[in-house]
Every structure is written in structure tokens, then in C-alpha cells.
C-alpha positions as CSV (number, residue, x, y, z in Angstrom):
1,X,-10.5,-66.0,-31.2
2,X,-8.7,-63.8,-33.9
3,X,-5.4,-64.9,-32.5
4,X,-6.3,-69.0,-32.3
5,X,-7.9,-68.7,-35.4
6,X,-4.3,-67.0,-37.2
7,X,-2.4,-69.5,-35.7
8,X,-4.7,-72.6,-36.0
9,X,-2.7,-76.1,-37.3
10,X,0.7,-74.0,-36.6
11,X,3.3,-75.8,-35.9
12,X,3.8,-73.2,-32.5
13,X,2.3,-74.3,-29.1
14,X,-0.2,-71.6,-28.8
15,X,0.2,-70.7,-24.8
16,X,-3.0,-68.4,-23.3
17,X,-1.7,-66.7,-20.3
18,X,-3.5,-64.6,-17.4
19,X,-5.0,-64.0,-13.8
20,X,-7.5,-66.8,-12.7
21,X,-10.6,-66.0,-13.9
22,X,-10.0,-64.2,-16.3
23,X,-11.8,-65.8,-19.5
24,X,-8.7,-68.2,-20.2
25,X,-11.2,-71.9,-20.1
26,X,-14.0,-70.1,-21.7
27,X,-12.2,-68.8,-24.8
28,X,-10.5,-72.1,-24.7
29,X,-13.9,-73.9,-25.0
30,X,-15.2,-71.6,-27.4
31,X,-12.5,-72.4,-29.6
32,X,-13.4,-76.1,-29.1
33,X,-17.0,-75.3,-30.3
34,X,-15.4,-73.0,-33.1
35,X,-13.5,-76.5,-34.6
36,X,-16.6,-78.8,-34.3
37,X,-18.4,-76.3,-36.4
38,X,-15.8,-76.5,-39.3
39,X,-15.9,-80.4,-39.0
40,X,-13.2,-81.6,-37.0
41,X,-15.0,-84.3,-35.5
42,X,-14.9,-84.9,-31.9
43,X,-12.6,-87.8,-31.8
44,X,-9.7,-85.3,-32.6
45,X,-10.1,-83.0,-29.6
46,X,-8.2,-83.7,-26.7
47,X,-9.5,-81.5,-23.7
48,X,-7.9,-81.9,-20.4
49,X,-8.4,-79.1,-17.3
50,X,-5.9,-80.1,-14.4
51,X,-7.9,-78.5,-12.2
52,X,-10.8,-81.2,-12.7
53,X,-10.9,-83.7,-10.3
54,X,-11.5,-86.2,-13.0
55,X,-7.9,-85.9,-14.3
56,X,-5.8,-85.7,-10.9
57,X,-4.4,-89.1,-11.7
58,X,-2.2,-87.2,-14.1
59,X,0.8,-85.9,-12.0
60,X,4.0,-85.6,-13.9
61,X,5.6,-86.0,-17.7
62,X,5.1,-89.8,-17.6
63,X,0.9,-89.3,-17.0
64,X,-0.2,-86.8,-19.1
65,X,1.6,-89.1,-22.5
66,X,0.7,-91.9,-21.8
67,X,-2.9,-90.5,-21.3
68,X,-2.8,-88.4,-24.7
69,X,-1.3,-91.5,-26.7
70,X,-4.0,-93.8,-25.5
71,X,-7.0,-91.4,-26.5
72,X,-5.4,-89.8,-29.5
73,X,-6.8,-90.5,-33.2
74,X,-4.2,-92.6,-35.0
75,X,-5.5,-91.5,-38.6
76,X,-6.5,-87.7,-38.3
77,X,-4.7,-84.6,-36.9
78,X,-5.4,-84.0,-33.1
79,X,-5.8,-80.8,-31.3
80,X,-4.7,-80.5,-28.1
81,X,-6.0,-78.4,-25.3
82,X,-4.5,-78.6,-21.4
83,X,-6.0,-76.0,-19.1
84,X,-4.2,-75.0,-15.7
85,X,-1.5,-77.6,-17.3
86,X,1.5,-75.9,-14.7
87,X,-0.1,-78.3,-12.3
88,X,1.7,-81.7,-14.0
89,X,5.2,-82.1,-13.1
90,X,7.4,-81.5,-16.1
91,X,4.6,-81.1,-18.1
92,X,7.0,-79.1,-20.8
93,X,8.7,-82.4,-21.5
94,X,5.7,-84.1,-22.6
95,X,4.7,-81.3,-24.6
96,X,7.8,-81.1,-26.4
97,X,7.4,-85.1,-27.3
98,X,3.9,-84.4,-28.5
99,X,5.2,-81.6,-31.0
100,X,7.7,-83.7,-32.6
101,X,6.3,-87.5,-32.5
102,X,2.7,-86.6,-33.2
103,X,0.4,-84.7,-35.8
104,X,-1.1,-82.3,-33.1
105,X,-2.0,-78.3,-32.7
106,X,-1.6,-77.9,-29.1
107,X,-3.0,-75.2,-26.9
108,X,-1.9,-74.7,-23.0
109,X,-3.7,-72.2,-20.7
110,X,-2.1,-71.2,-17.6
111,X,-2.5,-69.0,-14.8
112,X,1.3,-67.9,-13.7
113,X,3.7,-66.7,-15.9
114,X,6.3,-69.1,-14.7
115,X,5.1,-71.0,-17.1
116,X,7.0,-69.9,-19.8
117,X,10.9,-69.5,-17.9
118,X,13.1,-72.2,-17.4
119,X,12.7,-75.8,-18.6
120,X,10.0,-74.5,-21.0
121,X,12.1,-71.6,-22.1
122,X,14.9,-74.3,-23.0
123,X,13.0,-77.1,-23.9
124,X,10.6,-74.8,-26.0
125,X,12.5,-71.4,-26.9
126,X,11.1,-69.8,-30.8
127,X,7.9,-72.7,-30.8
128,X,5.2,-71.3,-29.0
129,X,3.4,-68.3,-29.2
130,X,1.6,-65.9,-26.4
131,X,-2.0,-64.8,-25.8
132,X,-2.3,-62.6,-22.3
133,X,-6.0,-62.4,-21.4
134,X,-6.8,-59.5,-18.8
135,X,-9.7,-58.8,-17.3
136,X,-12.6,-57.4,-19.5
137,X,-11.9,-53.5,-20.9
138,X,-14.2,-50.3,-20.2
139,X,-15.2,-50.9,-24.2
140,X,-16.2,-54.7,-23.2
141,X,-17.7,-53.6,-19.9
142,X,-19.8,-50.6,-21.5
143,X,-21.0,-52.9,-24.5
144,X,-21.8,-55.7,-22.2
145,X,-24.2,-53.1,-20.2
146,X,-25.6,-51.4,-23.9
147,X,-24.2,-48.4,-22.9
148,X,-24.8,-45.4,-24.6
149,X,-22.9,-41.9,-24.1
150,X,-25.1,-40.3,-21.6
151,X,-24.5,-43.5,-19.5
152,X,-20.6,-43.7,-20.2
153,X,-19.4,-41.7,-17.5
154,X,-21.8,-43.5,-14.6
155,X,-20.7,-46.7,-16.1
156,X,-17.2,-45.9,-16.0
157,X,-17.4,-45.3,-12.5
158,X,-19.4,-48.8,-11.7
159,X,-16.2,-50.1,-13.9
160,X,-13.7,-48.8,-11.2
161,X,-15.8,-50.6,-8.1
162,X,-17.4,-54.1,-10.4
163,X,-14.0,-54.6,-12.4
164,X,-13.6,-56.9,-15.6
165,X,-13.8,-60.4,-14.5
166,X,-16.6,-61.7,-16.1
167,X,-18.2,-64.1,-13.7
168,X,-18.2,-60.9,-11.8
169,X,-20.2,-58.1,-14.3
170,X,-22.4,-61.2,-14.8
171,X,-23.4,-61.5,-11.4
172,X,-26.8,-59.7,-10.7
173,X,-26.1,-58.5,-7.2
174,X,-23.7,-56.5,-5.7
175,X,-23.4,-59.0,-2.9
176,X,-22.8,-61.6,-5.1
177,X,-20.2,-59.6,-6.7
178,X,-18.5,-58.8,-3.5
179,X,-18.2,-62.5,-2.5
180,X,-16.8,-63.5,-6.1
181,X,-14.4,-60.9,-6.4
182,X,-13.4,-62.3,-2.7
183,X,-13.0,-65.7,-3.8
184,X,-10.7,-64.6,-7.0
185,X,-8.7,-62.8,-4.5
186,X,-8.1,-65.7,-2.4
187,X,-8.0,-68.1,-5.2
188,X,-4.8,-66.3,-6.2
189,X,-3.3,-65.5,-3.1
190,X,-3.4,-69.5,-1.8
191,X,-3.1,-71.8,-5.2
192,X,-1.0,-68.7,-7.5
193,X,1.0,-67.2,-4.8
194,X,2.0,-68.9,-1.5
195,X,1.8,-72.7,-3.0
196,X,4.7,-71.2,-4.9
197,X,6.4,-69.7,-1.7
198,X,5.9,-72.8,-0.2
199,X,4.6,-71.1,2.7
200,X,1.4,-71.6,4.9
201,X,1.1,-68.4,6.3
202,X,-0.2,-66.0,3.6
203,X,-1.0,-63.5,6.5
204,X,2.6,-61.7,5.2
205,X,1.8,-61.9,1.4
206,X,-1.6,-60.3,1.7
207,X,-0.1,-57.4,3.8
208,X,1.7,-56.7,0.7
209,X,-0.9,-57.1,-1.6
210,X,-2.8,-54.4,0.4
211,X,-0.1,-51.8,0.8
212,X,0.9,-52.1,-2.9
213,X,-3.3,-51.8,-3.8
214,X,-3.0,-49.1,-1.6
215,X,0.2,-47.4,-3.5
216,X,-0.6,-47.9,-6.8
217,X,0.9,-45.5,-8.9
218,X,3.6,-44.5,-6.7
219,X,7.0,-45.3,-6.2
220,X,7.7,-48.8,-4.9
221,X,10.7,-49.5,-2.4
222,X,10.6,-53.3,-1.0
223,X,12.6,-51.8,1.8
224,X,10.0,-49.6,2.5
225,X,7.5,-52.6,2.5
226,X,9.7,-54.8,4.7
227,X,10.5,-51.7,7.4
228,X,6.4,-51.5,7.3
229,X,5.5,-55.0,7.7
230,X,8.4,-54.9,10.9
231,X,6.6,-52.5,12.4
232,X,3.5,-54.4,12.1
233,X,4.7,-57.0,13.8
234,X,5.8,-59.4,10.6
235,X,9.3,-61.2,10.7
236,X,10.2,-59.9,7.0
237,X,13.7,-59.1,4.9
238,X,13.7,-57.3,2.2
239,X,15.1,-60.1,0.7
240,X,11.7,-62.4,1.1
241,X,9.4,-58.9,0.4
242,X,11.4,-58.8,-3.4
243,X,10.7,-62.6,-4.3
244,X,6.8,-61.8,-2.9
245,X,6.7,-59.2,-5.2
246,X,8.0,-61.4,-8.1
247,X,5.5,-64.0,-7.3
248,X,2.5,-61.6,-7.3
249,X,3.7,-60.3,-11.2
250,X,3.9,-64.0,-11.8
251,X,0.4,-64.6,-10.6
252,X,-0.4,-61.6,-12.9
253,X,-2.4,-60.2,-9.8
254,X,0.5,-57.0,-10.3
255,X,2.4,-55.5,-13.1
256,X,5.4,-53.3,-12.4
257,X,6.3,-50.6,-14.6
258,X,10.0,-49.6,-14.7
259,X,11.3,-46.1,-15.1
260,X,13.0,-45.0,-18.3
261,X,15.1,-41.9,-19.1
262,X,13.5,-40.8,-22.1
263,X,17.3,-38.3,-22.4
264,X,19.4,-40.8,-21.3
265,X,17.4,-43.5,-23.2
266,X,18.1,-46.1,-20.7
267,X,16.3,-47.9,-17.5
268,X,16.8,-46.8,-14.0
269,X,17.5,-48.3,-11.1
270,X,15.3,-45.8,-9.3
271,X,11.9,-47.0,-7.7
272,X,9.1,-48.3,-9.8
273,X,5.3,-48.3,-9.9
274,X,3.0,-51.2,-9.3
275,X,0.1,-51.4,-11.2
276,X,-3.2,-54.2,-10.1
277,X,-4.8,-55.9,-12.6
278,X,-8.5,-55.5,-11.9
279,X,-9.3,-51.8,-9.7
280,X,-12.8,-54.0,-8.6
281,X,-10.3,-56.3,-7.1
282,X,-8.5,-53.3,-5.4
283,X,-11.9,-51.6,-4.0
284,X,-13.2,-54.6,-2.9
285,X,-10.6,-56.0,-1.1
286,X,-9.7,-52.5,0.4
287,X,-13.2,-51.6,1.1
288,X,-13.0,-48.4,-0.9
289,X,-15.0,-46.6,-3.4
290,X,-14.7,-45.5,-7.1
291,X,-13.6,-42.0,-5.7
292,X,-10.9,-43.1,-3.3
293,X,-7.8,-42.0,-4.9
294,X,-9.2,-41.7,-8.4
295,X,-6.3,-40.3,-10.1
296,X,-4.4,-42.9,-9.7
297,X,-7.0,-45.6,-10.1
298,X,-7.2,-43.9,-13.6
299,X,-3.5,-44.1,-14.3
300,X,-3.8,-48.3,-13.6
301,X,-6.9,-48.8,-16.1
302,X,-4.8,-46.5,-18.2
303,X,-1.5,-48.9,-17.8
304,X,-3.5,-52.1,-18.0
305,X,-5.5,-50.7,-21.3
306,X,-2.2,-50.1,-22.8
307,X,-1.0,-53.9,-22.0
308,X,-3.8,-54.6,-23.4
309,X,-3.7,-53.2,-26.5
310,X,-0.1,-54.7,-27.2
311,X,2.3,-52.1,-25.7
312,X,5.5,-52.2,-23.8
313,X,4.8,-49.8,-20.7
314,X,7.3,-48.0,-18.9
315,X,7.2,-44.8,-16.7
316,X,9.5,-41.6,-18.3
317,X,11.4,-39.5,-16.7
318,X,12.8,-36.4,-18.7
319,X,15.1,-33.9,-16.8
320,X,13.5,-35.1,-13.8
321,X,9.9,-34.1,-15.1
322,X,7.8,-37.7,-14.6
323,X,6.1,-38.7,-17.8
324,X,2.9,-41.0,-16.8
325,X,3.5,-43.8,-19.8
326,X,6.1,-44.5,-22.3
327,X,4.5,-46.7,-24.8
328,X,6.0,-48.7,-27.0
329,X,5.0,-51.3,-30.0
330,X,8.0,-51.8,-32.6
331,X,9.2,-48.3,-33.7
332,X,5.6,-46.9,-32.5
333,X,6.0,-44.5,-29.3
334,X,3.4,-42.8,-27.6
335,X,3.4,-40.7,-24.6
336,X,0.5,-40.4,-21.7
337,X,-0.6,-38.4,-19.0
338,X,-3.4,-39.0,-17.0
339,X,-5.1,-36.8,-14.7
340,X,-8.7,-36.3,-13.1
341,X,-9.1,-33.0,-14.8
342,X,-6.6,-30.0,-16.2
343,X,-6.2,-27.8,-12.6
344,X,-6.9,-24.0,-13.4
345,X,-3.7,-22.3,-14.4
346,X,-1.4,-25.1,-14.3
347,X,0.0,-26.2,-17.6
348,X,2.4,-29.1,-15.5
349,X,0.1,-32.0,-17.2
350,X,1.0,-30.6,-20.6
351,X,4.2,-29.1,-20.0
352,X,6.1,-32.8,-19.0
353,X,4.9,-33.8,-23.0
354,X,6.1,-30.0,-24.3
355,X,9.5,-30.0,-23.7
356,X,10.1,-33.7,-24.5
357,X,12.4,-32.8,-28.0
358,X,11.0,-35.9,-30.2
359,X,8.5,-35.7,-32.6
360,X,6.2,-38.9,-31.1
361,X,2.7,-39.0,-30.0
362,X,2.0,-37.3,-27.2
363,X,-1.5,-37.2,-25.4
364,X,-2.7,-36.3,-22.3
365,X,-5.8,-38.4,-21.1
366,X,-8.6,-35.9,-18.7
367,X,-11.6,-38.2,-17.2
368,X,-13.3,-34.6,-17.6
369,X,-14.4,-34.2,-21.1
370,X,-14.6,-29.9,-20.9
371,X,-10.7,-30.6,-21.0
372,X,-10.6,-31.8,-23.9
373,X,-8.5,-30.2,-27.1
374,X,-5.0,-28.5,-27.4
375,X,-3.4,-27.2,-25.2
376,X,0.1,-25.6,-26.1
377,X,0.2,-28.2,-29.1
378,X,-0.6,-31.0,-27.0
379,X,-3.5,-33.2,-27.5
380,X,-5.8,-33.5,-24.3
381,X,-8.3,-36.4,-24.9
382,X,-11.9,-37.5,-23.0
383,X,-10.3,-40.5,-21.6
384,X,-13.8,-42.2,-21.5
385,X,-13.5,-42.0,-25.7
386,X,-10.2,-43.2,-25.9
387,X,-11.5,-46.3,-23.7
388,X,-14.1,-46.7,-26.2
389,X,-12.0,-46.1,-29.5
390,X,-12.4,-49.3,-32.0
């Protein structure tokens, strides 16, 4: 709401971006509510959600103009709002005609980051402005459910299985939950993800999305994927496993994190990590527990928090040493490790931040709070409080 609100009659096309169900038509409609409220009267709001039935006669450029010109208000400004909107045809052109022919703020929500490459990235390139919504944070989660800190650390954990979407943490059973969390899945596998393959048989895409839930935070090879799938019986190249894998970041189901050499200062063509967006996704879908591989199921809320809090995310590597996170925002730079808990007479959390020769933030993140302190000069935070911090 901060974000609308700064950018409110701007001239930019304000473009909300993230995974289905995710909070994208909500915030859109509180926003709505939010402009009736200072006065703009009702006959100045355009609303338009392509995935309601009641609009599917708009299919391309042509539809969606001549739709807005005949219900706009020829005397006031008009704001805008197209929800799902990469579901029109060239939808980018009209847009672009609505900027410059018309006195409109214009909002778009979509749900694949496609979205914003190719005709829109030519057609619109330095006039529009991004919003990523991601799942609900711990801090969200834990105030949602009035936590308090001698419930922090059960509530965490019921954050690693539940997840952040909030039709989800709203739900008041766990079966309920389970089914929802299904249909999110499946809503983004078949309208996000093989529409955009232009294949029918997802059966290939979802053995992917499993291994890679089942891999996060370890080194990704799409050969490795492809040999695996072979011996599973798919037909699969490599080839078709890499433009999979781009799909699934586009559907923002995935996030992949590149390595960078912090001495080198430069990217790496070596293997990366894949990172999911929601862990309640992963367990559910997997049928696994909060403790199933914990440390790295950590390291993604970790990742995704990060995103979330505006930063450019990369994995380091320093001699050979493996840093968790690079952060980056502007000059800002931050180093991360996360681990379960310190191990007894093993210094190799701390040590891959000691001998890193730059003065920049460096913090390793402990989900057990006796850990925390300094240790050899580097700062060893409760990760539950740095969920939390303001």
C-alpha cells in the first residue's frame, strides 16, 4: 500500500508481480477501496480481472481498448486496474495507447514474470515501475497468529509446514490447508507453467519441480536433472530441462541464485542453487515435515526474506570457501550464513565470513538462540529475531 500510495497519479504503469495466490487481487482491491475513501468516485475506476469469466470476450489489443474507451469517464482522471492482464494478446500495445492518449494511472497485476520481457520491455522500457509480492513473512505469519516470544520458535516451525499464502494460514484446518496448498501447486504448474510449454503432459515438469524441492540449497546441474529423469523413464534433453527451469523462475514458483567470486568479483559459470518460494508448498507437496532437511529449509526462508526485503541475492564463493548469501542493495553489502546451530568446536560457519578481507556486514544467522553473540568478531544472530526485526 506504501508503494501504490508513492507512486499514485505517476505517470509510470505501476506493475505488481508474483506467484498465484500470493495477495496480488487483494492488495489490488484494497487499493481500490483506499481511492473511494479519498473521493475518487466510482465512475473513475476501471477494474478488469482476466481471469473472470465475465470479461473473456476480451482477447487481444483490439478488445481490451475498445472496452476501456467505452466505459472510461470523459471529464475526470481514470484509474486503471487489469488483473491476470498476460492473458490478452498484446495486451502491452493497448496499454501503451492508454498512457499516451488518455488521462489514466494504470495498474497491471500478473502472475509470470514474462510479463515484463520483450514487446513490453520495448514498447514500455523506463515507464513502469515493479512491486514483487511473495508469500507472507515469518514477521506477517507470527503477527497474524498474536505471537509472543515464548511461542516464536513453535510458530516458526508451523511456518516451515503452513507457508505464507494467505488463503492458506487462514484456513482453520490442516486438511483444508493441505488441499489448498495442492490446488496452488497445480494452479501453477498447468495455467503458469506448461500453458507456456505448450505442452500437455506436465508429468515431466513436476518431476522437476520435485527433485529441485528436494535439492534446495544445493548445487543445480540440468544435466544432472535430465540423466535423472532418463533413468526414470522420461524422454528429456538437457536442452528442454534448462527452458523448464526458466519457466518455473518465470512462474516465480523457483528463484535461482548464481555464484559470485567475492576475490575475483565476478559471476561463475559453476552450478547454482534453487531456492522455492513457499517451504509449505515444498512439505506439502513432498509429504515432509518441518524437520526434514531443516538446514536448508532455513537457508530458503533466509534467501526469500532477503528478496523480500529488496536485495540482490547471490551465493559467494571466496578461495573456494562457500559463503551462504551475498546481499546486495546499491553500495549496501551484507554477508549470511545460516546454520541449524554453531557445531561444538567447529568455527567453519564463522570462519567463511573471517577471512573475507572487506570491511561489510557480516552475520551468521543460528535457528538456536544459545548461539547467539560473537564469535571471532563475527556477529552470530537468533535467526527467529532477525525474522521479526521491524
Amino acid at each position: 500500500m506504501n508503494f501504490l500510495n508513492e507512486f499514485k497519479d505517476n505517470e509510470a504503469i505501476k506493475v505488481i508481480t508474483g506467484i498465484r495466490r500470493s495477495g496480488k487481487t487483494f492488495l489490488m482491491n484494497m487499493f481500490i477501496d483506499h481511492l473511494k475513501e479519498e473521493g475518487i468516485d466510482e465512475s473513475q475506476i476501471i477494474y478488469i480481472n482476466f481471469e473472470d469469466m465475465a470479461f473473456n470476450t476480451i482477447k487481444n489489443e483490439i478488445d481490451l481498448y475498445n472496452y476501456v474507451h467505452t466505459h472510461e469517464n470523459k471529464t475526470k482522471k481514470n484509474y486503471l486496474f487489469f488483473d491476470e492482464i498476460q492473458n490478452v494478446n498484446n495486451w502491452e500495445k493497448a496499454i501503451n495507447s492508454f498512457r499516451i492518449d488518455m488521462d489514466a494511472d494504470i495498474y497491471i497485476t500478473g502472475s509470470n514474470s514474462h510479463l515484463l520481457s520483450g514487446e513490453m520491455a520495448t514498447l514500455l522500457a523506463g515507464r513502469y515501475v515493479e512491486l514483487t509480492i511473495y508469500p507472507l513473512s515469518f514477521k506477517e505469519y507470527y503477527d497474524f497468529k498474536k505471537g509472543a516470544p515464548q511461542t516464536a520458535y513453535k510458530l516458526f516451525t508451523e511456518y516451515l509446514v503452513d507457508g505464507g499464502f494467505p488463503a492458506v494460514d487462514i484456513a482453520p484446518s490442516d486438511n483444508l490447508k493441505t488441499a489448498l496448498k495442492h490446488g496452488i501447486f497445480d494452479s501453477v504448474v498447468l495455467r503458469d507453467i506448461a500453458l507456456r510449454a505448450n505442452t500437455r503432459d506436465d508429468k515431466a515438469i513436476v518431476a522437476i519441480i520435485e527433485y529441485l524441492m528436494g535439492e534446495i540449497g544445493s548445487p543445480i546441474s540440468a544435466t544432472n536433472i535430465s540423466n535423472t529423469l532418463r533413468s526414470n523413464g522420461f524422454k528429456t534433453t538437457t536442452a528442454t530441462v534448462i527452458s523448464y527451469l526458466n519457466l518455473l523462475q518465470q512462474s516465480y514458483l523457483f528463484y535461482a541464485a548464481k555464484k559470485y567470486d567475492i576475490r575475483g568479483k565476478k559471476m561463475l559459470s559453476t552450478l547454482g542453487k534453487y531456492y522455492v518460494a513457499d517451504t509449505g508448498l515444498r512439505n506439502t507437496r513432498l509429504n515432509k515435515n518441518y524437520r526434514d532437511n531443516i538446514g536448508h529449509q532455513i537457508e530458503n526462508v533466509v534467501y526469500i526474506e532477503l528478496l523480500r526485503r529488496g536485495y540482490t541475492v547471490d551465493v559467494g564463493d571466496y578461495s573456494g570457501k562457500e559463503i551462504d548469501f551475498i546481499a546486495r542493495k546499491g553500495e549496501e553489502v551484507e554477508y549470511y550464513q545460516v546454520t541449524e546451530h554453531l557445531p561444538e568446536n567447529d568455527t567453519r560457519e564463522t570462519d567463511n565470513l573471517r577471512y573475507i578481507p572487506d570491511g561489510y556486514k557480516k552475520v551468521v544467522l543460528s535457528l538456536s538462540q544459545f548461539d547467539a553473540g560473537k564469535v571471532d568478531g563475527i556477529d552470530v544472530q537468533y535467526l527467529i529475531d532477525w525474522l521479526l526485526e521491524e
